[in-house]
PDB file of N, CA, C, O and CB in Angstrom:
ATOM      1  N   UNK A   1       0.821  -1.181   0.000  1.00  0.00           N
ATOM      2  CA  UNK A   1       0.000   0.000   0.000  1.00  0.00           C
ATOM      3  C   UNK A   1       0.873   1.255   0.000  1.00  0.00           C
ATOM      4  O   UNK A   1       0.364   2.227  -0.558  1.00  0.00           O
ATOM      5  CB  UNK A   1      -0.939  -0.008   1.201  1.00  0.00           C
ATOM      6  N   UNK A   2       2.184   1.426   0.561  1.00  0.00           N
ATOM      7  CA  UNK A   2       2.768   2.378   0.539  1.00  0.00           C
ATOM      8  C   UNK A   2       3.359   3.122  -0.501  1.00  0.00           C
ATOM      9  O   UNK A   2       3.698   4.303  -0.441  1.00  0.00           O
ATOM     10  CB  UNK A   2       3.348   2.169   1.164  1.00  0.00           C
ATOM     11  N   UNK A   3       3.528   1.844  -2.100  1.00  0.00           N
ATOM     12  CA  UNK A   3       3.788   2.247  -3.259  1.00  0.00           C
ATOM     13  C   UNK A   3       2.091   2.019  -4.246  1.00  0.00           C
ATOM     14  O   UNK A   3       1.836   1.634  -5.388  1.00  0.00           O
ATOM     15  CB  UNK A   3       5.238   1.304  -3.748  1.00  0.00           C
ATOM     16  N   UNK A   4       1.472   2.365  -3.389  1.00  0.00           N
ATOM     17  CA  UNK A   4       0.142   3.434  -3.850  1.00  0.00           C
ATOM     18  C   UNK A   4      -1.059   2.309  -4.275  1.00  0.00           C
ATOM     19  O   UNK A   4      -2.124   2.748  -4.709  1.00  0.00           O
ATOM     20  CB  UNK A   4       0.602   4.656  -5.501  1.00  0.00           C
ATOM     21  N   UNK A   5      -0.844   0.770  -4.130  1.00  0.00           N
ATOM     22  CA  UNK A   5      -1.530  -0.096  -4.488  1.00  0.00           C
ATOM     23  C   UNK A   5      -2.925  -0.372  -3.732  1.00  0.00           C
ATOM     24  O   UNK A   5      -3.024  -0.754  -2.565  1.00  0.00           O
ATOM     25  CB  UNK A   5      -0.727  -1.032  -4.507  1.00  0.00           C
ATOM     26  N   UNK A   6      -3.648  -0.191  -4.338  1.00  0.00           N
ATOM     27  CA  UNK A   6      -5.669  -0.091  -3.494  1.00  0.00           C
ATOM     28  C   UNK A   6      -5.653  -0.851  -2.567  1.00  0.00           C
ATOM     29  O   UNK A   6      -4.758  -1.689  -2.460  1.00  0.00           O
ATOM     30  CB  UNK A   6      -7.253  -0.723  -4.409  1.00  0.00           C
ATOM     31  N   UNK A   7      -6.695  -0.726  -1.636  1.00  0.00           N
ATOM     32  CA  UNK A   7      -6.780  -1.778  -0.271  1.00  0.00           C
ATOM     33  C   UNK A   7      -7.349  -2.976  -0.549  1.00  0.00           C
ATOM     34  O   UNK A   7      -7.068  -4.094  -0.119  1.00  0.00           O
ATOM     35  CB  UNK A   7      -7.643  -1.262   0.944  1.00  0.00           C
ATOM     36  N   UNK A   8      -8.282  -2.578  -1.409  1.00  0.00           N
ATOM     37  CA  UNK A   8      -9.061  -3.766  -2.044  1.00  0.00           C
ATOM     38  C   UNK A   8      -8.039  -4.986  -2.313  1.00  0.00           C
ATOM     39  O   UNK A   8      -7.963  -6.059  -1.714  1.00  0.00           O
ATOM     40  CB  UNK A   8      -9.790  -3.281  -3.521  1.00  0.00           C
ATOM     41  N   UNK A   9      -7.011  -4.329  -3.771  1.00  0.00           N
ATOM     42  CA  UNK A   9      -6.023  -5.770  -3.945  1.00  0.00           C
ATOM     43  C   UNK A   9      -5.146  -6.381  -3.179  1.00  0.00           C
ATOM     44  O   UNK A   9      -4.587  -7.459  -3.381  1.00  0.00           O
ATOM     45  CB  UNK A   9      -5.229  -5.729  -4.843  1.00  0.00           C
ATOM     46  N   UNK A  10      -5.030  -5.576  -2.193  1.00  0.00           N
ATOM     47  CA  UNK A  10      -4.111  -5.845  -1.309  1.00  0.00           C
ATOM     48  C   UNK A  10      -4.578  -6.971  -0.312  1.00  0.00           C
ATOM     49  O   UNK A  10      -3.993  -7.969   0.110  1.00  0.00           O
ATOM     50  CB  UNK A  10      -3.760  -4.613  -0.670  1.00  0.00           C
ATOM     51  N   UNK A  11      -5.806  -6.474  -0.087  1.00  0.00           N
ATOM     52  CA  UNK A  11      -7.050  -7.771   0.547  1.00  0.00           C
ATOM     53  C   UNK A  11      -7.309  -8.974   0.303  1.00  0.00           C
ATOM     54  O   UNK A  11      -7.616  -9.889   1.067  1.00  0.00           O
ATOM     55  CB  UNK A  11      -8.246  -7.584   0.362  1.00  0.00           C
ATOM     56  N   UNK A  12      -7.133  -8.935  -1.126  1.00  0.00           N
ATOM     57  CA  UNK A  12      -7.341  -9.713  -2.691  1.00  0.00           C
ATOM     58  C   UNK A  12      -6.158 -10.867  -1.897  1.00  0.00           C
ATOM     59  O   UNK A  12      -6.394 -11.816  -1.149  1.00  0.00           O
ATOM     60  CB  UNK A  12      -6.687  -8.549  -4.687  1.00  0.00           C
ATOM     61  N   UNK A  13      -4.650 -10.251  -2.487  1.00  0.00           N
ATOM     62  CA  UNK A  13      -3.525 -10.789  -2.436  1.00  0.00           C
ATOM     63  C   UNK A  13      -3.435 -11.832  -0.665  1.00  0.00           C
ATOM     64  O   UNK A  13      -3.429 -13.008  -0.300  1.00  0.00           O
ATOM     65  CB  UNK A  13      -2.409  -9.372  -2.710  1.00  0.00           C
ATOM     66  N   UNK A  14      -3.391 -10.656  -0.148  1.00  0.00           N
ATOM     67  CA  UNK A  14      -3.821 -11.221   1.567  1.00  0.00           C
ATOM     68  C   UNK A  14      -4.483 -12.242   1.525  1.00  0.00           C
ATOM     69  O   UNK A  14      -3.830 -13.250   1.796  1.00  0.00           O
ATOM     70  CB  UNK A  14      -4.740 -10.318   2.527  1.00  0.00           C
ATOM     71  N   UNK A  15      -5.615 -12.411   1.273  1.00  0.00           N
ATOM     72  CA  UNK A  15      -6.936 -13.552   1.571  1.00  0.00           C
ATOM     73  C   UNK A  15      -7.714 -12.756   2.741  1.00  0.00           C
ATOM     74  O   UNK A  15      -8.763 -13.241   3.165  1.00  0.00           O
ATOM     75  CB  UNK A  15      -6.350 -15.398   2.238  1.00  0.00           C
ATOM     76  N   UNK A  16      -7.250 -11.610   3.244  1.00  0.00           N
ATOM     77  CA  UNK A  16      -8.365 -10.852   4.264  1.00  0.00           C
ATOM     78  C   UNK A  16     -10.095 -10.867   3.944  1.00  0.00           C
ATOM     79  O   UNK A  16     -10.598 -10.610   2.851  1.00  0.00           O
ATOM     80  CB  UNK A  16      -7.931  -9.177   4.244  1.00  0.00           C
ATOM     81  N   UNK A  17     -10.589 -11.113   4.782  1.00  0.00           N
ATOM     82  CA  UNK A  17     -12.191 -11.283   4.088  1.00  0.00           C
ATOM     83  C   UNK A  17     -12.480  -9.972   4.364  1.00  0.00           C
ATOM     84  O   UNK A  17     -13.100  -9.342   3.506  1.00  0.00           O
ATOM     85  CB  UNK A  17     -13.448 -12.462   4.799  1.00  0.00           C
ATOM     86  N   UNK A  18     -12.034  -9.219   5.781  1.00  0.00           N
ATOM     87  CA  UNK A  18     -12.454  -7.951   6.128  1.00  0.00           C
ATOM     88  C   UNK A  18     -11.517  -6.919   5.930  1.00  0.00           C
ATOM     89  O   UNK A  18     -10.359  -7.007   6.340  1.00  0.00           O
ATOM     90  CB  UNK A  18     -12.843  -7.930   7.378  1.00  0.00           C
ATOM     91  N   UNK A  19     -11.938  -5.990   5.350  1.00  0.00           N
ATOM     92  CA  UNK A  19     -11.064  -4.651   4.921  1.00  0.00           C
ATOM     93  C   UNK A  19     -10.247  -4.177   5.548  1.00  0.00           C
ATOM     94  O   UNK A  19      -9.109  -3.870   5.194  1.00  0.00           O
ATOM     95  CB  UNK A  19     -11.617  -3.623   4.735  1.00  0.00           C
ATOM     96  N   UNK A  20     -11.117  -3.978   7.324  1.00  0.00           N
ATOM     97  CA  UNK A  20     -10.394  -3.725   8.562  1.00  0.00           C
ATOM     98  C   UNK A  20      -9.394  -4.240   8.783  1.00  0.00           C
ATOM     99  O   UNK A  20      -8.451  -3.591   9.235  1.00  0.00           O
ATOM    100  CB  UNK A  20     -10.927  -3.931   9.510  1.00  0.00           C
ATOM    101  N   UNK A  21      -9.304  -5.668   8.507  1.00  0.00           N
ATOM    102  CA  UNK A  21      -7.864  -6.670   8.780  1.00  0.00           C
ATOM    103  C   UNK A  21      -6.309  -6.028   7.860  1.00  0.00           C
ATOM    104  O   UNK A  21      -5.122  -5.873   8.147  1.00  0.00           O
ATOM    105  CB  UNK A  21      -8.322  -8.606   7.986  1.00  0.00           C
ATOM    106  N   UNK A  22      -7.113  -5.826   6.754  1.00  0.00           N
ATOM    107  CA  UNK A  22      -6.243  -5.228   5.775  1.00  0.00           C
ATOM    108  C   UNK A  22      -5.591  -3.721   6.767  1.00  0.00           C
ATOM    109  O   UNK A  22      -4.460  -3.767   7.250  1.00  0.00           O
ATOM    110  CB  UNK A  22      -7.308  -4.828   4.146  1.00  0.00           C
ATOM    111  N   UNK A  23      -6.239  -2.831   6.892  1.00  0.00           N
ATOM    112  CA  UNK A  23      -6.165  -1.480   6.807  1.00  0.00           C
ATOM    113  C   UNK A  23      -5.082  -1.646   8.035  1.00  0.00           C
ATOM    114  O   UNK A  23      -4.549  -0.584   8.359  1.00  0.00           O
ATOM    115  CB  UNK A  23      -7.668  -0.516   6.956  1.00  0.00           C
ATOM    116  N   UNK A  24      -4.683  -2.791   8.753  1.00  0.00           N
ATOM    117  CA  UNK A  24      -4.021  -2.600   9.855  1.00  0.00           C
ATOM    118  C   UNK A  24      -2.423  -2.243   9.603  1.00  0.00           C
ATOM    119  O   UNK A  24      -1.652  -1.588  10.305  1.00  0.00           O
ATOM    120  CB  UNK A  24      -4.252  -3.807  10.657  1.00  0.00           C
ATOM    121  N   UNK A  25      -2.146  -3.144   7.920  1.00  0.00           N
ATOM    122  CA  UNK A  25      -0.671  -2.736   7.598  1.00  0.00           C
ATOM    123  C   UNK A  25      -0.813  -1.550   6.451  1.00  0.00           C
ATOM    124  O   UNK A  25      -0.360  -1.692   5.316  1.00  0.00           O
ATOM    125  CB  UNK A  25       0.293  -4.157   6.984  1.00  0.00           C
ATOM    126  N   UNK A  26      -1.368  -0.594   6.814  1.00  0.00           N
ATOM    127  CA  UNK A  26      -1.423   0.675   6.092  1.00  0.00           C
ATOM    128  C   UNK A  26      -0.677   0.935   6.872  1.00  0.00           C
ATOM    129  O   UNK A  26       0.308   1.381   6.284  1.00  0.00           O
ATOM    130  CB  UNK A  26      -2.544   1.543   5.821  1.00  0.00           C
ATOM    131  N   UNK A  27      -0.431   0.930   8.556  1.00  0.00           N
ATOM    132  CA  UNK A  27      -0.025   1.888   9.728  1.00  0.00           C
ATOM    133  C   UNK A  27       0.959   1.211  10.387  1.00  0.00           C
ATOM    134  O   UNK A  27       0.926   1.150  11.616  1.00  0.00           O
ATOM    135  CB  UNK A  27      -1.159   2.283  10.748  1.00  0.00           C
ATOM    136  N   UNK A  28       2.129   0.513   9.542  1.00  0.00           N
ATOM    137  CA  UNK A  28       3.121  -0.665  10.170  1.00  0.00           C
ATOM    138  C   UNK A  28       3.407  -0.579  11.538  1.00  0.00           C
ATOM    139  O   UNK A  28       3.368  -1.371  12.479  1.00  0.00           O
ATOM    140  CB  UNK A  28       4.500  -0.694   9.541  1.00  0.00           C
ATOM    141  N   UNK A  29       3.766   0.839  11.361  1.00  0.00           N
ATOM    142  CA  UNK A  29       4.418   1.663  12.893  1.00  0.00           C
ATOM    143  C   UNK A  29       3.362   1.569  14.020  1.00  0.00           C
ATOM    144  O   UNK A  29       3.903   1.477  15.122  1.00  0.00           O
ATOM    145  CB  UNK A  29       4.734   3.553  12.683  1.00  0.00           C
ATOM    146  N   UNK A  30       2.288   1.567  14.052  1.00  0.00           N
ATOM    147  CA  UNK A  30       1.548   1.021  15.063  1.00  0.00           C
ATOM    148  C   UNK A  30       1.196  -0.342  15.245  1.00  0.00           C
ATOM    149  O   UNK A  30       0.368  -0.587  16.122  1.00  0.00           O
ATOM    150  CB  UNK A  30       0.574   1.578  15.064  1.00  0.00           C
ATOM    151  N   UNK A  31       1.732  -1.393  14.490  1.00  0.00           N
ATOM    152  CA  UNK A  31       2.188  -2.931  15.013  1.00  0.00           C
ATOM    153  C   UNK A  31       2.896  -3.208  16.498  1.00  0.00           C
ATOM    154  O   UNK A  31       3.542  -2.440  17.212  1.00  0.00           O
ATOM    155  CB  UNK A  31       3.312  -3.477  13.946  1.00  0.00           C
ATOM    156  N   UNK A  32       2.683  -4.004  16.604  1.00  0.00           N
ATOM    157  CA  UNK A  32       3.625  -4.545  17.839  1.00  0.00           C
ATOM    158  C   UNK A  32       4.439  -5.260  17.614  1.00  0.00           C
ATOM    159  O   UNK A  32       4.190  -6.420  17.287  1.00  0.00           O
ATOM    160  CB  UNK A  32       3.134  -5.176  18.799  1.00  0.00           C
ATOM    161  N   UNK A  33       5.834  -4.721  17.733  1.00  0.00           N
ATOM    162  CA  UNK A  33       6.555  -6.161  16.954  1.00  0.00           C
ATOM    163  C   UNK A  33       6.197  -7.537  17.788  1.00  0.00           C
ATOM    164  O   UNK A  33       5.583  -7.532  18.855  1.00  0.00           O
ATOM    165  CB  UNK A  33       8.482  -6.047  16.938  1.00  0.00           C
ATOM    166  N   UNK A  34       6.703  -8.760  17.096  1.00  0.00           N
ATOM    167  CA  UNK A  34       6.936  -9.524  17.790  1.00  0.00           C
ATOM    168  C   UNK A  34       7.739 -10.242  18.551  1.00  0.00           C
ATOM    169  O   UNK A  34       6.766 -10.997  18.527  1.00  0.00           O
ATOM    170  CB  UNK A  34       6.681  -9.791  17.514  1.00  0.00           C
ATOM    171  N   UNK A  35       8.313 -10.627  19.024  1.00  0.00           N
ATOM    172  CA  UNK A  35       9.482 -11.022  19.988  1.00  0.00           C
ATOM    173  C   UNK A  35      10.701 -12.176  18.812  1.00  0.00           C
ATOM    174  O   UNK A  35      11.777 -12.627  19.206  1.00  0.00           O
ATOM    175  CB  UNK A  35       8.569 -12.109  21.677  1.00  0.00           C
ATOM    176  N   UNK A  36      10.197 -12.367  17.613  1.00  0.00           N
ATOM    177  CA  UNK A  36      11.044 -12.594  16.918  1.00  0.00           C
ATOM    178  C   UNK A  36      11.756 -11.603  16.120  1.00  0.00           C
ATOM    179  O   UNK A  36      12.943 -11.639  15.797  1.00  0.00           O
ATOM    180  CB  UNK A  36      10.633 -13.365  16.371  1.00  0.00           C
ATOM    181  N   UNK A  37      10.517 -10.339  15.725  1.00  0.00           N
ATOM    182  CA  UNK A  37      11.033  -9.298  15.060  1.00  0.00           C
ATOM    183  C   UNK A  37      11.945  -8.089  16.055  1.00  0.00           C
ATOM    184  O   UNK A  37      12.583  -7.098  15.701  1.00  0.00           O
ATOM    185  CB  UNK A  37       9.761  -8.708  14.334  1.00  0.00           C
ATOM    186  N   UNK A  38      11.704  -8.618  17.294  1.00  0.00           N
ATOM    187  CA  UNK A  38      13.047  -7.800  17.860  1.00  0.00           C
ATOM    188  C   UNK A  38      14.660  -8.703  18.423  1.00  0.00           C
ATOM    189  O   UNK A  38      15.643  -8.237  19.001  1.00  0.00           O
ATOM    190  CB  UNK A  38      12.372  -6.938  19.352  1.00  0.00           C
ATOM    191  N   UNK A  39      14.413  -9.908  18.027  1.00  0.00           N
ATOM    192  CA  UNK A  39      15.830 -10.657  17.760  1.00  0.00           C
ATOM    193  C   UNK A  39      16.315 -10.446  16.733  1.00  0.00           C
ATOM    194  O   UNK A  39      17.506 -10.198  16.543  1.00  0.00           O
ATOM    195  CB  UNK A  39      15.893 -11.968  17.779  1.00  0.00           C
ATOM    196  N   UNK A  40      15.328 -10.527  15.798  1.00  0.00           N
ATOM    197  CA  UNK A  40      16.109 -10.061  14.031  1.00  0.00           C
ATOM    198  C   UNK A  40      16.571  -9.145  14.095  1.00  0.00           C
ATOM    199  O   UNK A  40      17.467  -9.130  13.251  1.00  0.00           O
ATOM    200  CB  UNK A  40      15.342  -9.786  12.701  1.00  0.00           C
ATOM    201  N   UNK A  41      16.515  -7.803  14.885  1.00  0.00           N
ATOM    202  CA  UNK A  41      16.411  -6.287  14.876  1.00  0.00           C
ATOM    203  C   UNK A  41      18.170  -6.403  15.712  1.00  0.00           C
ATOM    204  O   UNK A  41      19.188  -5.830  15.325  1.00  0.00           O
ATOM    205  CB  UNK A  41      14.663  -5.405  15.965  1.00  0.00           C
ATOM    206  N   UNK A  42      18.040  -7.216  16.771  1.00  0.00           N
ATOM    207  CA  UNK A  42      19.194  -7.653  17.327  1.00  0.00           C
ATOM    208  C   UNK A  42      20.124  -8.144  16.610  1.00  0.00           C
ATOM    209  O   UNK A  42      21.122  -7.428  16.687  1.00  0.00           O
ATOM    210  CB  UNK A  42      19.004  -8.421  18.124  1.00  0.00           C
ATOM    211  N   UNK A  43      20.307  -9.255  15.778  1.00  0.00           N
ATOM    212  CA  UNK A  43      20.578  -9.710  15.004  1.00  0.00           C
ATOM    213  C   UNK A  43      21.469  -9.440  13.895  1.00  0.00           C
ATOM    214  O   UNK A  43      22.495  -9.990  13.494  1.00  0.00           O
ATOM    215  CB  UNK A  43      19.834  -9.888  14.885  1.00  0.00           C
ATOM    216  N   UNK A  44      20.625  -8.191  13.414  1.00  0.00           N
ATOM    217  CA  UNK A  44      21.330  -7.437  12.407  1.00  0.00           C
ATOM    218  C   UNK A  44      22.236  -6.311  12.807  1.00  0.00           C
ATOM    219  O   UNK A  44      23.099  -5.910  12.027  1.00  0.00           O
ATOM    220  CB  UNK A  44      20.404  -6.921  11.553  1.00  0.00           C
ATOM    221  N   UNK A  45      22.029  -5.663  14.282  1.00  0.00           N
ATOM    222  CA  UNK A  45      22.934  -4.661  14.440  1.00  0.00           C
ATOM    223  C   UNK A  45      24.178  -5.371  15.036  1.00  0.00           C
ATOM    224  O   UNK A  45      25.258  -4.804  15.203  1.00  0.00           O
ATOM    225  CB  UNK A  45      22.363  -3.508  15.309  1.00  0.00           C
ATOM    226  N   UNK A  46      23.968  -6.433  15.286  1.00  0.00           N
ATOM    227  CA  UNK A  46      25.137  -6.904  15.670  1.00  0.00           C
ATOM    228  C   UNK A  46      26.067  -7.449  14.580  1.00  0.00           C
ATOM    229  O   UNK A  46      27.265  -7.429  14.861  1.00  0.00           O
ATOM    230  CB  UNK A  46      24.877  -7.828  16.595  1.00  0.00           C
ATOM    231  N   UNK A  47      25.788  -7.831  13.634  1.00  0.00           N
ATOM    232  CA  UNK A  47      25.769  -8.090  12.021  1.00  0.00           C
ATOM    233  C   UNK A  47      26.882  -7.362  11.084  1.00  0.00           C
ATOM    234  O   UNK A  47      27.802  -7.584  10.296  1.00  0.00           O
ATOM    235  CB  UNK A  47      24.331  -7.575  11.452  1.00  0.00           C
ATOM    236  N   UNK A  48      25.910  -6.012  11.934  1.00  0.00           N
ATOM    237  CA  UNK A  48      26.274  -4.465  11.179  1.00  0.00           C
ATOM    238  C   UNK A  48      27.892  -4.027  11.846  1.00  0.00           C
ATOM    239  O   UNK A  48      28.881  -3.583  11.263  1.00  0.00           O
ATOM    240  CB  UNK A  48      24.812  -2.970  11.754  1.00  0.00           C
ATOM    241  N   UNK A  49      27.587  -4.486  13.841  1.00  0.00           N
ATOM    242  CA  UNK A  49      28.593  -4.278  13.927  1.00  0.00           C
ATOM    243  C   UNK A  49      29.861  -4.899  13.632  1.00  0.00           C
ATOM    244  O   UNK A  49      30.702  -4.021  13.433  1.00  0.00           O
ATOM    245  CB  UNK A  49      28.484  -4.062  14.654  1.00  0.00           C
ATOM    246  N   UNK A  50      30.263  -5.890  13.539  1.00  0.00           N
ATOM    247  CA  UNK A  50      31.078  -6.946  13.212  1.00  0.00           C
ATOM    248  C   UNK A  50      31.344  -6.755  11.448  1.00  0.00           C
ATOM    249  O   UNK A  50      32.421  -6.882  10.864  1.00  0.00           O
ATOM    250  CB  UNK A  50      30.275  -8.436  13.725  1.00  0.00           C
ATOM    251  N   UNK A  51      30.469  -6.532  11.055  1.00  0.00           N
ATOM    252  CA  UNK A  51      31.313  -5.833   9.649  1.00  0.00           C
ATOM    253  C   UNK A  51      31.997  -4.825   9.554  1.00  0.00           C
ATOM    254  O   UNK A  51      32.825  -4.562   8.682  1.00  0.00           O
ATOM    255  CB  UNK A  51      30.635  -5.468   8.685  1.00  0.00           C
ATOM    256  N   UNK A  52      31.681  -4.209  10.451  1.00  0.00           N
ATOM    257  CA  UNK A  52      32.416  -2.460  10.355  1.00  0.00           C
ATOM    258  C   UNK A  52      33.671  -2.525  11.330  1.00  0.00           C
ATOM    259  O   UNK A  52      34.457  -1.614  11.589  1.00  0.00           O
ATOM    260  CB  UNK A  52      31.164  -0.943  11.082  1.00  0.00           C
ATOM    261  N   UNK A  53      33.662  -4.031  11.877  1.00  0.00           N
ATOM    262  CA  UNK A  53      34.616  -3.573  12.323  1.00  0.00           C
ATOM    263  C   UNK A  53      36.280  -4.238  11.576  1.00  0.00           C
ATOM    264  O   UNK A  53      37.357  -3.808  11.988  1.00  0.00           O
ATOM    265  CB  UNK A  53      34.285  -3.801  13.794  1.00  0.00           C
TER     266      UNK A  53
END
């Protein structure tokens, strides 16, 4: 949706039956990550650091 694609297809693509379900990743930043997506987050800065160094 952020490179401008309708909610509808996006619903489509999803399998969302309800629009609402959809409209939730219009607003990523109000997600909660999940406790895997803040190991990955870990993960990579540590990643980041060890290359640079």
């Amino acid at each position: 949706m952020d490179a401008g694609e309708d909610l509808a297809v996006v619903q489509a693509l999803l399998g969302h039956a309800s629009p609402e379900t959809t409209q939730v990743y219009a607003h990523p930043d109000t997600l909660t990550p999940s406790p895997a997506d803040k190991i990955d987050q870990r993960l990579a800065a540590a990643v980041e650091r060890r290359t640079r160094s």
